[in-house]
C-alpha positions as CSV (number, residue, x, y, z in Angstrom):
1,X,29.0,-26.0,39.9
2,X,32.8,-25.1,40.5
3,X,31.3,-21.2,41.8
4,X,29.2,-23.1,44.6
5,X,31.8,-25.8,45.5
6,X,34.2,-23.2,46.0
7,X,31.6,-20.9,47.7
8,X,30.8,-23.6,50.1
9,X,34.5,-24.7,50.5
10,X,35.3,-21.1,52.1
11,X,32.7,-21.4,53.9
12,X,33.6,-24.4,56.0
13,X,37.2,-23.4,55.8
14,X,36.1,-20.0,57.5
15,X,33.8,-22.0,59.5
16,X,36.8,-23.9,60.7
17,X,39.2,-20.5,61.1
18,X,36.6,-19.1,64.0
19,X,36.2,-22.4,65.7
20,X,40.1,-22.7,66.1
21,X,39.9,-19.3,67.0
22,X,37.7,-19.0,69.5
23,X,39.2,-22.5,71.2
24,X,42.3,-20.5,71.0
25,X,41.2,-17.7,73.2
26,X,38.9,-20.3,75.3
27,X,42.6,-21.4,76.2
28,X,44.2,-18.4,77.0
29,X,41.6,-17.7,79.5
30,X,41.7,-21.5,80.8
31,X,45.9,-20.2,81.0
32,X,45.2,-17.1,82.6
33,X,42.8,-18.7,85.3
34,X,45.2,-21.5,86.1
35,X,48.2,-18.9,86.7
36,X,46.3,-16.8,88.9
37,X,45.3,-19.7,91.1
38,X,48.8,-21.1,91.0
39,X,50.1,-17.7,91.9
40,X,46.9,-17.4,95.0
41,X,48.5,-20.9,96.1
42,X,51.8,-19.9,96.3
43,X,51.3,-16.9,98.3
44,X,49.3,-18.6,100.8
45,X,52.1,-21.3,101.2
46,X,54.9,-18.3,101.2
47,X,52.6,-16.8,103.9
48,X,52.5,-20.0,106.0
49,X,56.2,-20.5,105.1
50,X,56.8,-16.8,107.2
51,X,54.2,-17.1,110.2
52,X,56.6,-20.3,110.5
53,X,60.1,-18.9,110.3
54,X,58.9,-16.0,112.5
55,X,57.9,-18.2,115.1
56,X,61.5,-19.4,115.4
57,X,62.9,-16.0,114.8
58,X,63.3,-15.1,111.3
59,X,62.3,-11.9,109.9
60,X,61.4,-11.3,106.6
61,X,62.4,-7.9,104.8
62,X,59.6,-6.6,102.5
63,X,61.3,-5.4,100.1
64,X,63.9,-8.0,99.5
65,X,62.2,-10.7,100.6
66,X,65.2,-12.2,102.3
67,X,65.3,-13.7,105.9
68,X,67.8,-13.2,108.3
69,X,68.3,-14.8,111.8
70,X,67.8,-13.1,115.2
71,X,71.2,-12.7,115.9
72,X,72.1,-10.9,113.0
73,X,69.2,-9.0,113.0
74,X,70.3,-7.6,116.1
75,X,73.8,-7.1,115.0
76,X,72.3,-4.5,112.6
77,X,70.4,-2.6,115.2
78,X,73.5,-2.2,117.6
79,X,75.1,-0.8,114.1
80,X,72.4,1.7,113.5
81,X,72.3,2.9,117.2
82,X,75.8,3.4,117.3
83,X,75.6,5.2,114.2
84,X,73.0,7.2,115.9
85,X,75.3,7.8,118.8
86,X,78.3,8.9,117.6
87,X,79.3,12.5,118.5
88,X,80.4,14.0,122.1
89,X,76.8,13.2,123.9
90,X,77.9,10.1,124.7
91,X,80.7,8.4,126.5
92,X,82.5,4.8,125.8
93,X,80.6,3.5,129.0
94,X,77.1,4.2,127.4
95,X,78.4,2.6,123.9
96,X,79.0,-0.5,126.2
97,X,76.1,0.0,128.0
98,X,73.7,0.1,124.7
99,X,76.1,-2.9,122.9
100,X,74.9,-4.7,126.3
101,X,71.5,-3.3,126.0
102,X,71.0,-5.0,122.2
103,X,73.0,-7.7,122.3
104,X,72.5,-9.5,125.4
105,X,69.2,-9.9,127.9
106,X,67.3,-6.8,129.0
107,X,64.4,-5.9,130.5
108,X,62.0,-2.6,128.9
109,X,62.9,-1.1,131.9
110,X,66.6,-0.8,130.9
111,X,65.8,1.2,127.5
112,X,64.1,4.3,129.5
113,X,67.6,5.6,130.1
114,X,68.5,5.4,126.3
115,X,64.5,6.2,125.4
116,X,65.8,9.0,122.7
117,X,68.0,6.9,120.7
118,X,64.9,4.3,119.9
119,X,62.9,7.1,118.3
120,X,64.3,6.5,114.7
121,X,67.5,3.7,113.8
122,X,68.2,3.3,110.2
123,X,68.4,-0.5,110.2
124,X,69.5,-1.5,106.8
125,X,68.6,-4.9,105.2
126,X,71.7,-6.6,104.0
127,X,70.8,-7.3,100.2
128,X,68.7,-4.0,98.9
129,X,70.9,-2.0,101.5
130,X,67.0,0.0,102.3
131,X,65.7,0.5,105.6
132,X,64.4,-3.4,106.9
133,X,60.7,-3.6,107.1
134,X,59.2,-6.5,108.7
135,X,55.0,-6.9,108.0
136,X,54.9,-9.8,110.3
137,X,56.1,-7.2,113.4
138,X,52.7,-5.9,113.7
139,X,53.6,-2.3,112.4
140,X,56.2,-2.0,115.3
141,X,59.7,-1.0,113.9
142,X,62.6,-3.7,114.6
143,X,64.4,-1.3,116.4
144,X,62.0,-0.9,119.0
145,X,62.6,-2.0,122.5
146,X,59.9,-4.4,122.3
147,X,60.9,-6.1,119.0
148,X,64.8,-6.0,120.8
149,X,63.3,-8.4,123.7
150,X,61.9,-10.8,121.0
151,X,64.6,-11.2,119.1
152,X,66.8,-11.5,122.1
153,X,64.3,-14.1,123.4
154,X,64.5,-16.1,119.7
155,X,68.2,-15.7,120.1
156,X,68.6,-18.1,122.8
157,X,66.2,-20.7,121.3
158,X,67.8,-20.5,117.8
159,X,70.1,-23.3,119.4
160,X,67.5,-26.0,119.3
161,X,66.9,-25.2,115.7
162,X,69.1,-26.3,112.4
163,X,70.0,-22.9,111.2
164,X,71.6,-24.5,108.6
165,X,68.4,-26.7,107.0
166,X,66.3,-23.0,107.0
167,X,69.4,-21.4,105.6
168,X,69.7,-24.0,102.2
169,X,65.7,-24.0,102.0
170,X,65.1,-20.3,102.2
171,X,66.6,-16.9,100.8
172,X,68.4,-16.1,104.0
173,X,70.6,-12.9,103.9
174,X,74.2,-13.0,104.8
């Protein structure tokens, strides 16, 4: 009688073992499923989050995933074209004339005159210090003439926004 009662015993006991088993790995999946739709939901609010701040002016950098306002944004272009125009080719007066160009209004008529220097600008972003690439610009670099009117444009409106409110609630570059 002890032979059977011991027999049967292990038999519940292993019985037991898979069930806790399998409701083990019926969790890890139920774990699994639940991250990946918390993960789905969070990239569809990040993505909102940027259609938003790019509406106002912010671009994001895809690598870093960093935001930085219009202003500076244009800042770093004027940097990279004056890196790109150092040399003899070009005098003080078309320095002035470009700082001008990026910096304050212009029309894409202006840019013909300086048409080579848009071809390539290393535009850096300010944390990975790797060329900025912005997936909300359409595939259209940032240092293109069209981008420079937009952000030029976003420039002036920045002043009816709290830069300081987007700056605490988002990674913003410095």
């Amino acid at each position: 009688m002890g032979k059977m009662y011991r027999a049967v015993s292990e038999l519940l006991h292993d019985m037991y073992m898979c069930r806790l088993e399998r409701a083990e790995r019926q969790a890890e999946k139920r774990k699994e499923l639940l991250y990946a739709e918390k993960m789905k939901r969070e990239r569809t609010v990040d993505s909102e989050k940027e259609k938003e701040l790019h509406e106002i002016g912010y671009l994001r950098d895809k690598t870093s995933r960093h935001y930085i306002r219009p202003d500076k944004m244009l800042q770093d272009i004027h940097i990279g074209v004056l890196k790109m125009m150092s040399g003899d080719k070009y005098s003080n007066d078309d320095r002035q004339a470009v700082k001008k160009l990026i910096l304050e209004d212009a029309k894409l008529c202006d840019f013909e005159k300086y048409e080579n220097l848009f071809y390539y600008v290393e535009v850096l972003d300010r944390v990975t210090k790797r060329p900025f690439v912005c997936e909300l610009l359409d595939g259209e670099m940032v240092y293109s003439p069209n981008t420079i009117m937009y952000l030029q444009e976003k420039k002036r409106r920045l002043v009816y926004v709290n830069t300081a409110i987007i700056e605490f609630e988002n990674r913003c570059a410095e």
